[in-house]
C-alpha positions in Angstrom: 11.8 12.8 21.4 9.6 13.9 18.6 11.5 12.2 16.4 11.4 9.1 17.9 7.9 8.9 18.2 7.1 9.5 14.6 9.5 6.6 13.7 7.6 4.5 16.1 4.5 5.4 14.6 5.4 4.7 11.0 8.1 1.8 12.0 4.8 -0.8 12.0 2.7 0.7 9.0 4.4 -1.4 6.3 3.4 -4.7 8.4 0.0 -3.7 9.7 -1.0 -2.8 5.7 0.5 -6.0 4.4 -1.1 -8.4 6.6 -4.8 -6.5 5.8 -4.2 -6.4 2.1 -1.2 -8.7 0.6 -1.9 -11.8 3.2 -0.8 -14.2 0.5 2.4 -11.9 -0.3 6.1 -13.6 0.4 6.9 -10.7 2.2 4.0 -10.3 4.5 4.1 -14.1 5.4 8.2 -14.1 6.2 8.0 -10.5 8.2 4.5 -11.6 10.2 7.2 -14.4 11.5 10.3 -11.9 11.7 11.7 -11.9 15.2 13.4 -9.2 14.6 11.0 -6.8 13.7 9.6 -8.0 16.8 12.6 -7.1 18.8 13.0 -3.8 16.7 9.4 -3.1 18.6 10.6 -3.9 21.8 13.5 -2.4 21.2 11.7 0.8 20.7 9.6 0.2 24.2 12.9 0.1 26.0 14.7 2.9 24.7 11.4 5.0 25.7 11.5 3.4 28.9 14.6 4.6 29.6 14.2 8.0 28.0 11.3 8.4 30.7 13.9 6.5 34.1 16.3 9.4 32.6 13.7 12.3 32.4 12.8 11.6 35.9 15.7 10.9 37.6 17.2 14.1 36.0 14.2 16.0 37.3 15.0 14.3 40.8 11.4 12.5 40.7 13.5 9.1 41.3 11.6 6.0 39.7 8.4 6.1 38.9 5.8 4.3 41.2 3.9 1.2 39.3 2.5 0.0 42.4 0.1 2.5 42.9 -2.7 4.4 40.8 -1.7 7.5 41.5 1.8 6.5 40.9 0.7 5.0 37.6 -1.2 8.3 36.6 1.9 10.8 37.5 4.4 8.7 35.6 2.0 8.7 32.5 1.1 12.4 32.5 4.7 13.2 31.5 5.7 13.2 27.6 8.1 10.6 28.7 5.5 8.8 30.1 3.2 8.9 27.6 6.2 7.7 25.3 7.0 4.5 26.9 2.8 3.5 27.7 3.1 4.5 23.4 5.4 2.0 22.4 4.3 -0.5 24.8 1.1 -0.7 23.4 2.5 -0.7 19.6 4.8 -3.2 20.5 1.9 -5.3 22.1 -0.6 -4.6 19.4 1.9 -5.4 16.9 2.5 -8.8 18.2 -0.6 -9.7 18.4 -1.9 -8.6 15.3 1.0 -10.9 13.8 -0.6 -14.0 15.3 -3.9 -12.9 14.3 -2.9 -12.8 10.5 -1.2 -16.0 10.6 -3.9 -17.8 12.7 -6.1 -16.6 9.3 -4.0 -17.8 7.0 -3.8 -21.2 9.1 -7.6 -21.3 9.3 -7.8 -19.7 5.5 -10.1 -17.2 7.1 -12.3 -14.7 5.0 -10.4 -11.0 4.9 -14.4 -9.7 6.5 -12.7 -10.9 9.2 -8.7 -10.5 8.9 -8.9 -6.7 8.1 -11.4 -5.9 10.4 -9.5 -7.5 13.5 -6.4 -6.4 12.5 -7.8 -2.9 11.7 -9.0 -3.0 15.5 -6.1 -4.7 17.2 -4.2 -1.8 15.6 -6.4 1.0 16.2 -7.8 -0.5 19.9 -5.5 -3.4 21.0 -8.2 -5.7 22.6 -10.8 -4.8 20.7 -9.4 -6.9 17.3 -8.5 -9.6 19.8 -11.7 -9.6 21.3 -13.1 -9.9 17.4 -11.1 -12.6 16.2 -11.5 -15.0 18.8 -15.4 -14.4 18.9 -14.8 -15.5 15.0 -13.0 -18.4 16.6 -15.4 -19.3 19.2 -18.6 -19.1 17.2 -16.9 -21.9 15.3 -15.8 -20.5 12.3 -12.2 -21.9 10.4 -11.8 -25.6 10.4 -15.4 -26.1 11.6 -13.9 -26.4 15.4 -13.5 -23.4 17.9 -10.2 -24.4 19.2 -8.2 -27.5 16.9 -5.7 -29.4 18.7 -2.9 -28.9 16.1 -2.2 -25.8 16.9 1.4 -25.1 15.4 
């Protein structure tokens, strides 16, 4: 299990550094688009999804129990657990951070704003969200907060 959750760690890294610092790169641009490492992420989720149904099911905890709090907060405090919520949010950041860096090179947007949000989407999820689309709002890109040609 160790193993695995190095690779997830490291599996995104190449990406995440690419889209901060070689935005104008062939590379970046066709692997910001890639489904497949997209899937590869997901992929990843899954596996330590099932890694965690196994662990308790072998324990004979039967399935965890998402529809409570409690349930929620038992299921997490297992290495399994902790696993899955992992690569779920890696998966998730990852994503996003992908559409943030090519709604900046849509908008040409300045890298004060690319690295940080896609520093924070990395590090915090929401928060690089959060800081692109205030970017957004305030009016910044094409001199409107929200164009109709999206793409």
């Amino acid at each position: 299990m160790e193993t695995f959750f190095r690779f997830i760690n490291i599996y995104p890294i190449p990406l995440w550094l690419a889209m901060m610092f070689a935005p104008k790169h062939r590379f970046t641009e066709r692997a910001a688009r890639s489904s497949s490492l997209f899937g590869i992420a997901a992929l990843n989720y899954l596996m330590a999804l099932l890694l965690g149904f196994r662990s308790g099911v072998s324990e004979d905890q039967g399935l965890p129990d998402f529809t409570s709090l409690d349930g929620i907060s038992t299921s997490l405090g297992t290495r399994e657990g902790a696993l899955g919520a992992w690569s779920h949010m890696l998966a998730l950041d990852l994503f996003t951070g992908a559409w943030i860096y090519r709604q900046c090179r849509r908008l040409n947007a300045p890298a004060w704003i690319r690295i940080p949000a896609l520093f924070f989407t990395l590090m915090t999820g929401p928060l690089g969200l959060f800081l692109f689309l205030f970017w957004r709002l305030i009016g910044a890109g094409e001199g409107e907060a929200f164009p109709t040609d999206i793409k």
